[in-house]
C-alpha positions, 0 to 999 in steps of 0.5 A: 344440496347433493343427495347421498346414499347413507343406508349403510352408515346414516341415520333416520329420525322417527319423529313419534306422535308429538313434539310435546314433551309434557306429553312423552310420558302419557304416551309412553304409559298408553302405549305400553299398556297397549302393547302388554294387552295386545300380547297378553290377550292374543296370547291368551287367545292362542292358548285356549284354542291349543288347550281345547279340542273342541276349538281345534277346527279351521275358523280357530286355526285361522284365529289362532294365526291371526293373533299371532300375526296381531302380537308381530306387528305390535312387537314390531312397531310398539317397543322401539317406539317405548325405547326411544320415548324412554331414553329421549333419543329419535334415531334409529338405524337405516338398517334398523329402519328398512328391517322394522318397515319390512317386518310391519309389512309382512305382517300386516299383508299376512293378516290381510290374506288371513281375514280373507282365508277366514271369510272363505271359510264361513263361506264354506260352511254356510253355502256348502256345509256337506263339502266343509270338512274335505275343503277346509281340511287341516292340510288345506288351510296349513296350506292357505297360511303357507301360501299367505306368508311366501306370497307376503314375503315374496312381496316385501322382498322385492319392494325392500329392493328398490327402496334400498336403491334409492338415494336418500338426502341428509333430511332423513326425518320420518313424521311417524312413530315406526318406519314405513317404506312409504315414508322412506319412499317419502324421503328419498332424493332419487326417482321414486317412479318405480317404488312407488308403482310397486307399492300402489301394486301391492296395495291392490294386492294384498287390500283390494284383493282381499277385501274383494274376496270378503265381499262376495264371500259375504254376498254369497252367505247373505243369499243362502243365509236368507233362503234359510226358513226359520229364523233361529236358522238364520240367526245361528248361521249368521252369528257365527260370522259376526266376530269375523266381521266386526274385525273386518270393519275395524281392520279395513275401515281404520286402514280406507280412512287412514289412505283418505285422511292422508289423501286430504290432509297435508299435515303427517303427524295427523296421518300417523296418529290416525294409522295407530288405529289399524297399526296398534289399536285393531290388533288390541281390540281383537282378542277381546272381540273374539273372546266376548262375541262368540260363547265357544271362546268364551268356554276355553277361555274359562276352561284355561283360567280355571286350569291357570288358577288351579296350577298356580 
């Protein structure tokens, strides 16, 4: 059969998480609860740190980013997803498709550099307190998010690219319930070889880097955090990295055992409900890890429903 270049009229099938029909609507309910929760609970994150001067400081400035960037890649994936479930129809455009797996892309790269951006400023003001407020100024950390979305774009921009110059079979099935450009990269008929050393690249990139970036930030507060004598200073210093971390843990860990679980499994419907964790799951999970772990957030959250209560 002789591979055609349908990206601008054909068609992809996002196959979703199950051929079960018995269980549509199940994932269907879970799945938009996910996403009014996830977009609710950033939301609500985003606006008490607005609403509060005493959180308008770089650490918040970075979380307030981070949940938008949490509500982007949910809008993202999650509502084609739910409409495809809701009107029984798998298709979705190669337009549709390349600009969904772009968009996920950007975002997903964003948070990466923001995880990053937020390790470097507990490093900061745990290793060098009496330099924090001229390094992590407002135009400084502006600065890191700006830096953050361009280099992911640039990234994005130039895979999408050289995908979009592949040729593509008639088979245009994608076993996963949003569009990635490994999966695209997956179907195509022409060679890959280059696609692929782009994507391997950016992995390193926008995961190796990063997370290299955390760990010595870390290491570095771990050595000062010790050399602190009292023990409540210890646990004051390191407390206010617990939140951080534990995203940390979730963002990556979720992500390393979806790249190994895929790596050992042959079977891709079990890698793409595995990737809901980092994909769906972690971006749920954050308002509420931020908001119960730290006693800051926890005040301008019941500050902005007091005023909420109060308006209404």
């Amino acid at each position: 059969m002789g591979s055609t270049n349908q990206t601008a009229t054909g068609e992809f099938l996002l196959l979703g998480l199950s051929d079960d029909t018995e269980l549509q609507s199940v994932i269907f309910a879970l799945f938009l609860f996910i996403y009014l929760a996830t977009v609710l609970g950033n939301l609500i994150i985003i606006l008490a740190i607005i609403s509060d001067s005493h959180l308008h400081t770089p650490m918040y400035f970075f979380i307030s980013n981070l949940s938008f960037a949490d509500i982007c890649i949910s809008t993202t994936t999650i509502p084609k997803m739910l409409v495809n479930i809701r009107t029984q129809d798998q298709r979705i455009t190669h337009t549709g498709c390349f600009t969904q797996a772009c968009f996920a892309m950007v975002f997903a790269s964003l948070e990466s550099c923001l995880l990053s951006a937020m390790a470097y400023d507990r490093y900061v003001a745990i290793c060098h307190p009496l330099r924090y407020t001229v390094t992590m100024n407002f135009h400084s950390c502006s600065l890191l998010i700006l830096f953050s979305l361009f280099i992911s774009s640039v990234n994005v921009l130039l895979l999408s690219l050289t995908v979009l110059q592949l040729s593509f079979c008639r088979d245009l099935e994608i076993p996963h319930f949003f569009c990635e450009l490994t999966q695209l990269v997956n179907l195509a008929c022409s060679d890959t070889f280059i696609s692929n050393m782009l994507i391997y690249i950016a992995s390193i990139i926008f995961g190796g880097i990063p997370v290299f970036g955390i760990i010595f930030s870390y290491v570095e507060i771990i050595s000062s955090v010790l050399k602190i004598s009292s023990v409540q200073g210890r646990y004051k210093a390191f407390s206010t990295c617990v939140s951080h971390l534990s995203v940390v843990s979730l963002f990556y860990g979720t992500g390393l055992s979806v790249c190994i679980g895929s790596a050992v499994n042959d079977s891709p419907r079990k890698t793409a409900v595995a990737s809901v964790m980092y994909s769906v799951v972690t971006q749920m999970l954050n308002p509420f890890i931020y908001s119960l772990r730290n006693r800051d957030m926890a005040g301008a959250l019941r500050k902005l429903m007091g005023k909420m209560a109060s308006f209404i």
